[in-house]
Each structure stands twice: as C-alpha cells, then as structure tokens.
SELODO-136592 format. One record per atom (N, C-alpha, C, CB): x, y, z. Coordinates in steps of 0.05 Angstrom, whole numbers, plus 5000, padded with zeros to 4 digits. Glycine has a CB too. Layout:
BEGIN
XYZ;...
This chain:
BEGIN
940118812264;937618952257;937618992227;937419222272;935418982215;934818992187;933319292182;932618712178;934319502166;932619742163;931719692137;934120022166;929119912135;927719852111;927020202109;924719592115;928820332098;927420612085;925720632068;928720762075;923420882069;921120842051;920121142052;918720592062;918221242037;917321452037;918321742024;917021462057;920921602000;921221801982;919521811958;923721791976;920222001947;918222101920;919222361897;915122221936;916822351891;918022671872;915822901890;916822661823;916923111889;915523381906;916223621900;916123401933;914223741894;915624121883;917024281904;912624381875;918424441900;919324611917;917424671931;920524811909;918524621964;916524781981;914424571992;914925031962;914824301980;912524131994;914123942009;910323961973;912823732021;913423612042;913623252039;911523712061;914923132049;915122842050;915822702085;917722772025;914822522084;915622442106;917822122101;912722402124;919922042115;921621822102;921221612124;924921902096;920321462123;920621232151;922621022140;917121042161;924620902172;926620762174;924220502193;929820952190;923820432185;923320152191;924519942204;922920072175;924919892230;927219712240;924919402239;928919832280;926919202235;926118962242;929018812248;924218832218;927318582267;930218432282;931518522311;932718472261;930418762318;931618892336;930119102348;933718962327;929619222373;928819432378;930319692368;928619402402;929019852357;929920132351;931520282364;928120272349;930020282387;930720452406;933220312423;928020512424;934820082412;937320082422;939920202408;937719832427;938920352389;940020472372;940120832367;938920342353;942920862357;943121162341;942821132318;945621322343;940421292309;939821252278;939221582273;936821012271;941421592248;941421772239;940421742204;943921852247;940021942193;939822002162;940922112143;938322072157;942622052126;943722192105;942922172073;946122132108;943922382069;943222462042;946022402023;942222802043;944722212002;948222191987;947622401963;949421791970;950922401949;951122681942;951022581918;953422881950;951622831895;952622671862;954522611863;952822791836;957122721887;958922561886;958922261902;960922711891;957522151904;956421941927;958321981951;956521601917;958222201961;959422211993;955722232002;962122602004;955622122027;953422232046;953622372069;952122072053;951722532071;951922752080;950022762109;951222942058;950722762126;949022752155;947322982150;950822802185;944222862155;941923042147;940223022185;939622862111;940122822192;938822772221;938522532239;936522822219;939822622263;939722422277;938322442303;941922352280;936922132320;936922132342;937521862360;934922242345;938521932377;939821792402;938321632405;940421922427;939821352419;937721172432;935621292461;939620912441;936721442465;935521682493;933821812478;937821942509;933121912453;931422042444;932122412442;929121932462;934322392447;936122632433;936422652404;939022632442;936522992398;935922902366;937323142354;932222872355;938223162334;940523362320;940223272293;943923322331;940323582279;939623612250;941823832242;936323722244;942023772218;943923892202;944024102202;944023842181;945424402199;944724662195;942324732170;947224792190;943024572152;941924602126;939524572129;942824452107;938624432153;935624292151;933724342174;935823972149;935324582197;933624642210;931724832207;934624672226;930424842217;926824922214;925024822194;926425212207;927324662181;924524452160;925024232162;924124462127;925924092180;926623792178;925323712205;930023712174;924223522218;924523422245;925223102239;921523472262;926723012260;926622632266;925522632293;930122432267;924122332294;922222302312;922721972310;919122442304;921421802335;921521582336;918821482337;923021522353;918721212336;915821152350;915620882357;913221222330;916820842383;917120502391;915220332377;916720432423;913520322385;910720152378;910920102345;907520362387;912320282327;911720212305;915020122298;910020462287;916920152320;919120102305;920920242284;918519932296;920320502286;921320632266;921620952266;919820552246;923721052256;924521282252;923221512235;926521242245;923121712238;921721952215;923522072209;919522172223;923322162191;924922372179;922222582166;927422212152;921422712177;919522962165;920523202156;917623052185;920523262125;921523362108;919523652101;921923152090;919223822114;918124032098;919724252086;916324142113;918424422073;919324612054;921424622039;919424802063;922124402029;923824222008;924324371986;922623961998;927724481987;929124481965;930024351949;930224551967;930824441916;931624301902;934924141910;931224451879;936224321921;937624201939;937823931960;937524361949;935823921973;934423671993;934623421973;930723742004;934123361936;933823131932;936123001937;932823101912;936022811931;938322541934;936722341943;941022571955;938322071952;937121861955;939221911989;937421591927;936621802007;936221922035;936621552046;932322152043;938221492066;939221282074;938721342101;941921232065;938121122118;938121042139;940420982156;936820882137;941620962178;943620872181;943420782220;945521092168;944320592229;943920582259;945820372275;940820492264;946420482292;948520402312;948520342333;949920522315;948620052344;947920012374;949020162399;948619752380;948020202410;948520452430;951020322448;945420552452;950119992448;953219862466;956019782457;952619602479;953819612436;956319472419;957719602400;955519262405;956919882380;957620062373;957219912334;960420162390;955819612342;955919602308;953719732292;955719302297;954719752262;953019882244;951719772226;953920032232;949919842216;947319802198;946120022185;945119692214;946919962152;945620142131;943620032122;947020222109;941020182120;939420072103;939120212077;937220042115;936720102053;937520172023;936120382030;936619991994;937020522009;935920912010;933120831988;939221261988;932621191990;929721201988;930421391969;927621272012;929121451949;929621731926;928121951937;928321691891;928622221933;927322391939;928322561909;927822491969;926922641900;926622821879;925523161882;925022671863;925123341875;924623601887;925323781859;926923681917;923423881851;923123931828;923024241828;920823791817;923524511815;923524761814;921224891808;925124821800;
C-alpha cells in the first residue's frame, strides 16, 4: 500500500485542521493506521490510531480535540485536529499495518505549524 498524507498547514492557536492519509494500492481498511507526530528530537510520537475493525485510540494529549475516522469509499484516514496547540505542531506522519501479515508502511508527513 502506498500512503499519501495531506492537509497540514499553518493555524493559530485554537483553530482546526483536518490531515487525510490517503491509501492507494490496497484497501485501507485491511489495515492499522495510526498517526504520529515527530518531535525536534525526531522521535515520533503516537498521536491516533484506528483498527482495521474500526476501533480507535488517541493519545492522552489529544483527547477531546483530536478525532480519527475512516472512510472506505474514499480510502482514507482523518485525523481531525481541533483546538490546536502550539504544542500539536510538527510534521504529522501516517503510518499502517496489515492486520494479517503484520507489514509496515510510512507515508511522507504533512507540516502542521500552530502559531501563539
């Protein structure tokens, strides 16, 4: 599977972005795709995931303003970002794992910027 992250930007504190993971080559939904945030020290950091079942788990940091969501038909993952701290920027990566075979797939990150 080929991911294609998209939908970062620059955003003031307190506004909102949405990030779509874009699968091609493969159905989505045979996959755990999760999202992370890399750091300044380039570790990344698990921001949200959901199951090929459509189970879904978010970071402490990011609950009540984050949701992930799927959407077969379009092939692709959300990452919906509201009330964004300056904290939240980094460059936000895709990441997904066949639910059988257990292989992995990063796709290129997306910038998110978040301004004071």
């Amino acid at each position: 599977v080929q991911l294609q992250a998209s939908g970062g930007g620059f955003v003031q504190a307190g506004g909102s972005l949405r990030l779509s993971c874009a699968a091609s080559g493969s159905m989505i939904s045979l996959y755990n795709v999760n999202w992370y945030r890399q750091t300044p020290t380039n570790e990344r950091d698990f921001v949200a995931g959901i199951t090929g079942g459509g189970d879904t788990n978010l970071a402490d940091s990011v609950q009540g303003r984050f949701s992930i969501s799927r959407d077969r038909a379009e092939n692709s993952v959300y990452l919906q970002m509201n009330s964004l701290k300056t904290d939240d920027a980094g460059v936000y990566f895709c990441y997904a794992r066949h639910v059988i075979t257990r292989k992995e797939f990063w796709g290129r990150g997306t910038l998110v910027t978040v301004s004071s």
